[in-house]
C-alpha positions as CSV (number, residue, x, y, z in Angstrom):
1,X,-16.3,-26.4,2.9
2,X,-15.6,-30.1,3.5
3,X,-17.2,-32.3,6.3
4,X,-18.1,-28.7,8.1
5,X,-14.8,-27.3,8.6
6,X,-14.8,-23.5,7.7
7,X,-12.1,-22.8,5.9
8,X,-12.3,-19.4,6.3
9,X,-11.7,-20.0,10.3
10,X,-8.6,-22.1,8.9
11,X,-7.4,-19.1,7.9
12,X,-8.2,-16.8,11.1
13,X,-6.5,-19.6,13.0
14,X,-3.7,-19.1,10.8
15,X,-3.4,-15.3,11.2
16,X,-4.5,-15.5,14.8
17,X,-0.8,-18.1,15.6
18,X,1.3,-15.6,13.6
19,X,0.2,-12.3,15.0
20,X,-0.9,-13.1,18.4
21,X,1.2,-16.1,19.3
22,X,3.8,-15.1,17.0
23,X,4.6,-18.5,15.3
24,X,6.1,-17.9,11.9
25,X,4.2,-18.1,8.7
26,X,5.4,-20.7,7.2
27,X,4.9,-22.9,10.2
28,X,1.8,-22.0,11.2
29,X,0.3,-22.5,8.0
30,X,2.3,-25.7,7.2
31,X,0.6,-27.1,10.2
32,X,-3.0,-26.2,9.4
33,X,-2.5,-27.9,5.9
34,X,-0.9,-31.0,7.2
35,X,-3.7,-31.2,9.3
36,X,-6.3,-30.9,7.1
37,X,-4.8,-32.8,4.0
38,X,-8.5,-34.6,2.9
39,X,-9.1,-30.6,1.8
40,X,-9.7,-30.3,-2.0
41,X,-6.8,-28.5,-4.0
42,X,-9.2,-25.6,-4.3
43,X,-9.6,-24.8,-0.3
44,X,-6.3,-25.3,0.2
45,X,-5.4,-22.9,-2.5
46,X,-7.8,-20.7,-0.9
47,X,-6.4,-20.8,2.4
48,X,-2.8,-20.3,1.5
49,X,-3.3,-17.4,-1.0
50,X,-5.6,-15.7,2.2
51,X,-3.5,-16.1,4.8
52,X,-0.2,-15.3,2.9
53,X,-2.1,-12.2,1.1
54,X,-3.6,-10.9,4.2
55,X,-0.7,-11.3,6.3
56,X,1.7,-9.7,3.1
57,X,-0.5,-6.8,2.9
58,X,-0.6,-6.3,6.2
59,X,-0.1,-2.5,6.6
60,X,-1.8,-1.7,3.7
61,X,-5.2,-3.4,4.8
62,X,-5.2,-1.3,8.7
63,X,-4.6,1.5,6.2
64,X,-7.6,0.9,4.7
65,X,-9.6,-0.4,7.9
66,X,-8.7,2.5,10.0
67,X,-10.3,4.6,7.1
68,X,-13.5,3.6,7.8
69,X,-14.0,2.2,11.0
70,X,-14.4,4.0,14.2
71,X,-12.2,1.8,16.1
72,X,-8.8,2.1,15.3
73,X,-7.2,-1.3,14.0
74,X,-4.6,-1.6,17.1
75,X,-7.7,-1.1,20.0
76,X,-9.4,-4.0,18.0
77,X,-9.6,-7.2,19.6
78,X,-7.2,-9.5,18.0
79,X,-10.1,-11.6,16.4
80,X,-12.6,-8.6,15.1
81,X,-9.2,-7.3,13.5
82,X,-8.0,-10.8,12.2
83,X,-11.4,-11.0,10.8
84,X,-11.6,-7.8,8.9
85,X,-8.1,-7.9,7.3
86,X,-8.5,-11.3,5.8
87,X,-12.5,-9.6,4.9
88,X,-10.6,-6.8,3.5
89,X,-8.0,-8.8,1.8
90,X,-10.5,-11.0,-0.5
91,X,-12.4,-7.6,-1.3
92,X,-9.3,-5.8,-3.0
93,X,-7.3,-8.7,-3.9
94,X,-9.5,-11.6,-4.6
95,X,-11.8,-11.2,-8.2
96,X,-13.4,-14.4,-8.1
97,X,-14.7,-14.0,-3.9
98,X,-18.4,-12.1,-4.4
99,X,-18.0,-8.6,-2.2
100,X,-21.2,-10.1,-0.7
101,X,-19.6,-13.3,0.2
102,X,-16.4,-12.0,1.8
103,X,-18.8,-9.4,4.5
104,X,-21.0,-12.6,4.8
105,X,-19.1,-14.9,5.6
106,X,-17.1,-12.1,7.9
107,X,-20.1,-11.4,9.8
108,X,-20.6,-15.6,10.6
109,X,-17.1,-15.8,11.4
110,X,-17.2,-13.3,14.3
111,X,-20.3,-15.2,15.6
112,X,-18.8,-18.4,15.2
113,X,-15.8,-17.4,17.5
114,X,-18.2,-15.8,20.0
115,X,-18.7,-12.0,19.2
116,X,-22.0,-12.1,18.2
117,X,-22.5,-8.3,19.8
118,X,-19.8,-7.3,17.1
119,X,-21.4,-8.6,13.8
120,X,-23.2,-5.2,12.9
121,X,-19.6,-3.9,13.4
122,X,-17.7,-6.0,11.2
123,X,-20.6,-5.8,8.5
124,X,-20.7,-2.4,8.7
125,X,-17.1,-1.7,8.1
126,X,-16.6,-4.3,5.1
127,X,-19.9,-3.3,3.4
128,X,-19.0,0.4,3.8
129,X,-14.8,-0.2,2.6
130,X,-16.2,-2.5,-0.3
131,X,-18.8,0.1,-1.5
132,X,-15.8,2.6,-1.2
133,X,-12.4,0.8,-2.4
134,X,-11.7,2.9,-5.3
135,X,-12.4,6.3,-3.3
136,X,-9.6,4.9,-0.6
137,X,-7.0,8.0,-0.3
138,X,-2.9,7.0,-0.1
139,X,-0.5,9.1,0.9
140,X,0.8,11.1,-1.5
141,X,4.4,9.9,-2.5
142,X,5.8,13.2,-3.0
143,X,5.3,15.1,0.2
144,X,5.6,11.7,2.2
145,X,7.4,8.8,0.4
146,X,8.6,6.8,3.1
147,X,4.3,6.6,4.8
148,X,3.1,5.9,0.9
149,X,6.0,3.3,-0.3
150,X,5.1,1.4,3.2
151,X,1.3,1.3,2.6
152,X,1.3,0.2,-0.7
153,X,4.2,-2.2,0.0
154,X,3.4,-3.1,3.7
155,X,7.1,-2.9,4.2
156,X,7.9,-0.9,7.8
157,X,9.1,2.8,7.1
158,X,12.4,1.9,9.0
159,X,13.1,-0.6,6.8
160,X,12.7,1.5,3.5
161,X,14.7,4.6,5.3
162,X,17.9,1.9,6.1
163,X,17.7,0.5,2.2
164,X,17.0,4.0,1.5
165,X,20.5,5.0,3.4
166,X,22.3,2.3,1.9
167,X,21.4,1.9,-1.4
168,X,18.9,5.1,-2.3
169,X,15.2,5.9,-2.3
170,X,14.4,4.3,-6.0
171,X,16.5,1.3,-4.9
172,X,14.6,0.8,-1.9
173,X,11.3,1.2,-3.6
174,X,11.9,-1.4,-6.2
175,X,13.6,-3.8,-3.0
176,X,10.2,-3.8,-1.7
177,X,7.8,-3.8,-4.3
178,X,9.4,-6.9,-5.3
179,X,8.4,-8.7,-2.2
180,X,4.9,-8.3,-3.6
181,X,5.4,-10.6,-6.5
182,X,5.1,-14.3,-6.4
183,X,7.1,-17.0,-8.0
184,X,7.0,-21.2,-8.2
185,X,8.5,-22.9,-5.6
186,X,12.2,-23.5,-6.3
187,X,13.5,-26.9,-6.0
188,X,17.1,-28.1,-6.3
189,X,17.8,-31.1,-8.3
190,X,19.1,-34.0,-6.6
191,X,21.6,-35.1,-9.3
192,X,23.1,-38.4,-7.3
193,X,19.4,-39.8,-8.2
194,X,17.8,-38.0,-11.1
195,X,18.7,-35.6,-14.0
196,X,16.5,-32.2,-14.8
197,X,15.0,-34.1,-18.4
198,X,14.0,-37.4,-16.4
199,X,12.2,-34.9,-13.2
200,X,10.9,-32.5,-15.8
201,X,9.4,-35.5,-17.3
202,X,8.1,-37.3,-14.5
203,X,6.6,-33.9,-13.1
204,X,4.9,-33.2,-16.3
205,X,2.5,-36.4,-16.7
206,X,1.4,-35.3,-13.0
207,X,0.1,-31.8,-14.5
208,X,3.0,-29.8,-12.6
209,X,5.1,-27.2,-14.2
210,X,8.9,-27.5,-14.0
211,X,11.1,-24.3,-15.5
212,X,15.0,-24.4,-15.4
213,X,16.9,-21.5,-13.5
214,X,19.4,-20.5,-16.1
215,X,22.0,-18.1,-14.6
216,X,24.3,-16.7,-17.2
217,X,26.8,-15.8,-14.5
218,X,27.1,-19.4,-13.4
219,X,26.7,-21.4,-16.8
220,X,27.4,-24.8,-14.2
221,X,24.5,-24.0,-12.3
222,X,22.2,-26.3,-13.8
223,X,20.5,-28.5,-11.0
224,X,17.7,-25.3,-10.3
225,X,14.0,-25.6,-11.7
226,X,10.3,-23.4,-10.1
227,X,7.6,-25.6,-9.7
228,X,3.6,-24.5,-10.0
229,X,0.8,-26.3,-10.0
230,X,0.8,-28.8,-7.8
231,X,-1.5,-29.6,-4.6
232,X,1.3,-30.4,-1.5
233,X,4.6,-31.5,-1.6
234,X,4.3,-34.2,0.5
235,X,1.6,-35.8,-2.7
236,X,4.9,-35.4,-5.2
237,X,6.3,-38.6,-5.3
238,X,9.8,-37.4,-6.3
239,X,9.3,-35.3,-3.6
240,X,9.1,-37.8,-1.0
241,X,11.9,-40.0,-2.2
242,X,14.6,-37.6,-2.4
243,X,14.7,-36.6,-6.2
244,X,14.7,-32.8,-4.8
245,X,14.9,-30.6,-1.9
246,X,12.9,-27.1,-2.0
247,X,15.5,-24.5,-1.3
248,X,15.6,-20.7,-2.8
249,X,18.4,-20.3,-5.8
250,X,20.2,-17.3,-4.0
251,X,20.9,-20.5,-1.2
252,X,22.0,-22.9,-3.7
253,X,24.2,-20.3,-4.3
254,X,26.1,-20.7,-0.9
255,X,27.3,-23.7,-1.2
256,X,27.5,-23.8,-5.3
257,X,29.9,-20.9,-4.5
258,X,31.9,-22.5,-1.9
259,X,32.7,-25.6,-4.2
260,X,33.2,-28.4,-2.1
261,X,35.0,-31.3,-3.7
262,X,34.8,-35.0,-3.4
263,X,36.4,-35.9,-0.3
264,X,36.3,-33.0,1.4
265,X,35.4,-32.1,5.1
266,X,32.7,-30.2,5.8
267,X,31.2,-28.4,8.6
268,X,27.9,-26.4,8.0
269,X,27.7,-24.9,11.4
270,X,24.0,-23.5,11.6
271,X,22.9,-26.3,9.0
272,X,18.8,-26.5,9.7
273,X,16.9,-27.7,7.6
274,X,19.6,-29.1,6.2
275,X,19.5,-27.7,2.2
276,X,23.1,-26.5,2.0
277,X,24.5,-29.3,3.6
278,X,23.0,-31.8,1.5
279,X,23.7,-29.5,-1.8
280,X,27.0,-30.0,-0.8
281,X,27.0,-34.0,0.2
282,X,25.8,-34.3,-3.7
283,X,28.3,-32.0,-5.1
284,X,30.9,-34.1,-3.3
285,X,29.4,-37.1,-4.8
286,X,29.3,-39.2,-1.9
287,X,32.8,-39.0,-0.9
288,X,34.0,-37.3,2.1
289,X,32.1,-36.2,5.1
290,X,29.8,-32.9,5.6
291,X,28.7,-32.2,9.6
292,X,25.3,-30.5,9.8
293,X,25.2,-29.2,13.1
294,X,22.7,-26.8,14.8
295,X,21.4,-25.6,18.7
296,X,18.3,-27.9,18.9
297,X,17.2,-30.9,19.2
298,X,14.3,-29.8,17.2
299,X,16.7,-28.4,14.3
300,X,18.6,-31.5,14.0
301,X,15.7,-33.5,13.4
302,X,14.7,-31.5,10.6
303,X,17.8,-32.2,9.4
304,X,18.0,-35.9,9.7
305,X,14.7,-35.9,8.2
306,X,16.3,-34.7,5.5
307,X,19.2,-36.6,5.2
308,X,17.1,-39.6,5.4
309,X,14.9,-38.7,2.6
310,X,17.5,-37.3,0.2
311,X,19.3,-41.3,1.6
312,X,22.5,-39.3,1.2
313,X,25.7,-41.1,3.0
314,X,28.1,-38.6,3.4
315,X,26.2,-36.6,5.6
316,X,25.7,-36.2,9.5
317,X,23.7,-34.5,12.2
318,X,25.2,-33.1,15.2
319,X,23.1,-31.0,17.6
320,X,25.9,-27.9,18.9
321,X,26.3,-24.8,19.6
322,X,27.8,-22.6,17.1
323,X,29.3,-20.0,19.9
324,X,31.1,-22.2,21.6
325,X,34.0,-23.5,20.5
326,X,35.1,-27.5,19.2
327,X,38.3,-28.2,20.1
328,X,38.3,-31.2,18.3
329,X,37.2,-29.2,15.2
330,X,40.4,-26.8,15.1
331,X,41.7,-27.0,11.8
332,X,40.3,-29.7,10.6
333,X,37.6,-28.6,7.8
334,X,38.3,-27.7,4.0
335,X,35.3,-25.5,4.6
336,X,32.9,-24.2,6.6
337,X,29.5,-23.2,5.9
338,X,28.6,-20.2,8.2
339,X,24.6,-19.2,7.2
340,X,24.3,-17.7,10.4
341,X,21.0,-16.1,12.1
342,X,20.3,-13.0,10.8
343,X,17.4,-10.1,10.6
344,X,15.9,-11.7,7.7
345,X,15.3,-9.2,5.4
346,X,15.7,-10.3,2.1
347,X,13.4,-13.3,2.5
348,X,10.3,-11.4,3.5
349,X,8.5,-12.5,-0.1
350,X,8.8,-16.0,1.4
351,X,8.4,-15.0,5.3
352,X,6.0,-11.7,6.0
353,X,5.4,-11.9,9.3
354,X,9.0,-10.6,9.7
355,X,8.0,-7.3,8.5
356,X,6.5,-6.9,11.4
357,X,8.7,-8.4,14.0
358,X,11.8,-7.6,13.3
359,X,13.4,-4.4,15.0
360,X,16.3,-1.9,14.4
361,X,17.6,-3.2,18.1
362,X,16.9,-6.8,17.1
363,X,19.2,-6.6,14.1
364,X,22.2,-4.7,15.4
365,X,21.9,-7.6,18.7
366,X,21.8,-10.0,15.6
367,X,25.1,-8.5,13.3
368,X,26.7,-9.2,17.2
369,X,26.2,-12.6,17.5
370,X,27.1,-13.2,14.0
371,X,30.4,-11.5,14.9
372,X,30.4,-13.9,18.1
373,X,30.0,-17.1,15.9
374,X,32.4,-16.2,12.9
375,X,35.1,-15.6,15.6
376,X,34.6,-19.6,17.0
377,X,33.8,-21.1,13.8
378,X,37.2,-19.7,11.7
379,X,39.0,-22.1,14.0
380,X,37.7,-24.8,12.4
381,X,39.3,-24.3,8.8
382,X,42.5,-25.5,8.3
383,X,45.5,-23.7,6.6
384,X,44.4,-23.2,2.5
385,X,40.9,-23.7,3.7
386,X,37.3,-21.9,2.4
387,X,35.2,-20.1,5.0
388,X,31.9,-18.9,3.8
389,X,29.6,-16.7,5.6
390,X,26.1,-16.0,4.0
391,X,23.0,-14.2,5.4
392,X,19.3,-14.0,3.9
393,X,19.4,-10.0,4.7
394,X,19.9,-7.1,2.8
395,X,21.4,-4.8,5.4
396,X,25.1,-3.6,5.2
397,X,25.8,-4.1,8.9
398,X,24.9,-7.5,8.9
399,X,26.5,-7.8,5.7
400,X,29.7,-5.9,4.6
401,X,30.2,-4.5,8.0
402,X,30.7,-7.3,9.1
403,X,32.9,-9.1,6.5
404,X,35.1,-5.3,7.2
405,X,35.0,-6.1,10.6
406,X,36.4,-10.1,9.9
407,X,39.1,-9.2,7.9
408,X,40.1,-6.4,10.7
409,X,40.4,-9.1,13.6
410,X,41.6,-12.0,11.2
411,X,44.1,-11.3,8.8
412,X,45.2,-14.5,8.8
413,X,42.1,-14.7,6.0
414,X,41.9,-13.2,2.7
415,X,38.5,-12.5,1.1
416,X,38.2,-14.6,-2.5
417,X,34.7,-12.9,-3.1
418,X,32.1,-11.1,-1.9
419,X,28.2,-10.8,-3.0
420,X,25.1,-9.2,-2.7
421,X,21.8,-10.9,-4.3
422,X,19.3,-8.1,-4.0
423,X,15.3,-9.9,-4.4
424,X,14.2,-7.2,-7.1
425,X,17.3,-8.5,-9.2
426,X,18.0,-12.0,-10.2
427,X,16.2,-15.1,-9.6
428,X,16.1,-15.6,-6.0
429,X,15.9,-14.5,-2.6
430,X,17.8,-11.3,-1.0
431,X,21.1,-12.8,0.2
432,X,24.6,-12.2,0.6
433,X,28.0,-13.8,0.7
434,X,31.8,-13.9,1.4
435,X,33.8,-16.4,0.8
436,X,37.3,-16.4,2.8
437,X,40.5,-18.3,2.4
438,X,42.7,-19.1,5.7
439,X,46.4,-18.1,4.0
């Protein structure tokens, strides 16, 4: 605890913005730590691995709660049950947090935000689940694989029944137990202003490890690293003037795939933040021009943000919308980047909280609008010119349906390639790819 702020209310406030208001993860617990940056490395440490744990194991920890409690975890009162998940989370996941301490410091929690009449409730529950954890009962995977897969993954049962579909029950097993594991943060090189032995270097006499992404596939993929141990990005010096950008490998990918070249044209049309675009600035070495655009003013800031750290030249922001069509854009790119909005499924190591908020009728209104854009957004490549559409999802209809359905309404494109990254194989993120060629 530093100057009387509870970091364990840190954390509630963090769980509270992404289940109740629904802010995303990353955001809301972005936000807490920028706000708090005089916290020590430790309760920082603490609050990120809580709130991403608790919010990870989501299903698994009302499993657990609903076992022993009275009260069912949905009729709780959204603090009581932010409360006892995070409790619950540091009692089965967290060695080096006393059981004592975690119903403790529980039970002043719920006082502290006014429920004062529901601290023999919450002590109760945790004392009795942490006196109990290795009694708990799991479904039994062979008469119900679908309930026990989701509870010890905390992946939704309609998600494991469509990877299930597509790709088979083992495949979809390993698909989500691999959201459980953790890796460094991946960083991509910026090569116009460092090299990967001067970064390694420089990150190394700070205490931080650096470890190259080797991808045998792509033996001139060399601009990838993971970092661990450091505090905040923002306290990284390279960091803040431009020597890399944080961005997953399977999204270097994109536009390491696409192969922009020095002098090209460039329009990323749903660029925020702004990593693909500015991979490809650098691979065009400063020549040419590449147009970020995206809907908001808020995106597009990001974006410049970006550009202005990275101090990249051949790179603009343009705030548009990607359904509606530029008629001054019409033929005129060597290639555009089309990441386009998409269910989300294959990042959900990275982003949890979309477990839980994305839908069946949410994605299929999604793999429409994709449709919508990628019919606009073709216009803008010119004859011999690259269109690449990518997704951070896993499903087929978002993915290979789509890239059917393309081909079927344009035939004036040929598909070069076509990809799917899967997050239990590889190095990075669920995503997929097709890269087209206007004949």
């Amino acid at each position: 605890m530093t100057d009387g702020i509870n970091i364990r209310e840190l954390v509630l406030e963090i769980l509270l913005a992404v289940t109740k208001e629904e802010e995303y993860s990353h955001i809301a617990l972005s936000s807490v730590l920028e706000k708090h940056q005089y916290l020590t490395k430790q309760e920082r440490s603490f609050i990120t691995r809580v709130s991403e744990g608790t919010l990870e194991n989501m299903i698994e920890l009302d499993y657990i709660i609903d076992q022993f409690s009275n009260t069912k975890v949905k009729k709780m009162k959204p603090v009581i049950r932010c409360i006892l998940r995070m409790g619950v989370y540091q009692l089965k996941y967290m060695d080096s947090v006393p059981a004592s301490a975690a119903c403790n410091e529980a039970v002043k929690l719920a006082e502290r935000k006014g429920f004062r009449n529901l601290k023999g409730f919450v002590n109760g529950v945790l004392r009795n689940i942490s006196r109990n954890l290795e009694k708990i009962e799991y479904p039994d995977e062979k008469k119900y694989p679908y309930e026990a897969i989701s509870v010890r993954t905390s992946v939704p049962v309609w998600m494991l029944k469509q990877w299930s579909k597509d790709y088979g029950l083992n495949k979809a097993k390993t698909i989500a137990e691999s959201f459980q594991t953790k890796k460094g943060t991946a960083i991509r090189i910026n090569l116009t202003k460092t090299t990967k032995e001067a970064l390694m270097e420089s990150l190394s006499k700070q205490g931080i490890q650096a470890e190259p992404v080797v991808l045998k596939e792509y033996p001139d993929f060399d601009y990838a690293m993971y970092l661990t141990g450091y505090d905040y990005l923002a306290g990284i010096p390279e960091f803040v003037q431009g020597d890399f950008t944080v961005q997953d490998v399977s999204s270097m990918l994109v536009t390491h795939v696409a192969a922009p070249k020095a002098g090209d044209y460039v329009i990323d049309v749903c660029s925020a933040p702004g990593g693909k675009s500015l991979h490809a600035a650098e691979l065009m070495q400063g020549e040419g021009m590449v147009e970020a655009r995206d809907l908001t003013g808020y995106k597009v800031d990001l974006i410049k943000e970006n550009i202005s750290r990275c101090g990249m030249k051949n790179i603009c922001a343009k705030q548009m919308d990607a359904c509606i069509l530029d008629e001054a854009s019409i033929k005129k790119a060597d290639l555009v980047i089309a990441d386009l909005p998409c269910s989300g499924l294959g990042v959900l190591r990275k982003k949890p909280d979309i477990r839980y908020r994305m839908t069946e009728e949410k994605e299929k209104s999604l793999a429409a609008l994709q449709r919508q854009i990628l019919s606009v957004v073709c216009e803008y490549v010119k004859d011999g010119g690259t269109l690449l559409y990518s997704t951070c999802t896993i499903d087929r209809m978002e993915n290979e349906e789509n890239t059917a359905w393309f081909l079927a309404n344009h035939p004036e494109f040929t598909l070069l390639l076509e990809r799917q990254i899967f997050p239990d194989a590889g190095e990075g993120d669920g995503f997929y790819m097709a890269k087209f060629i206007r004949k």
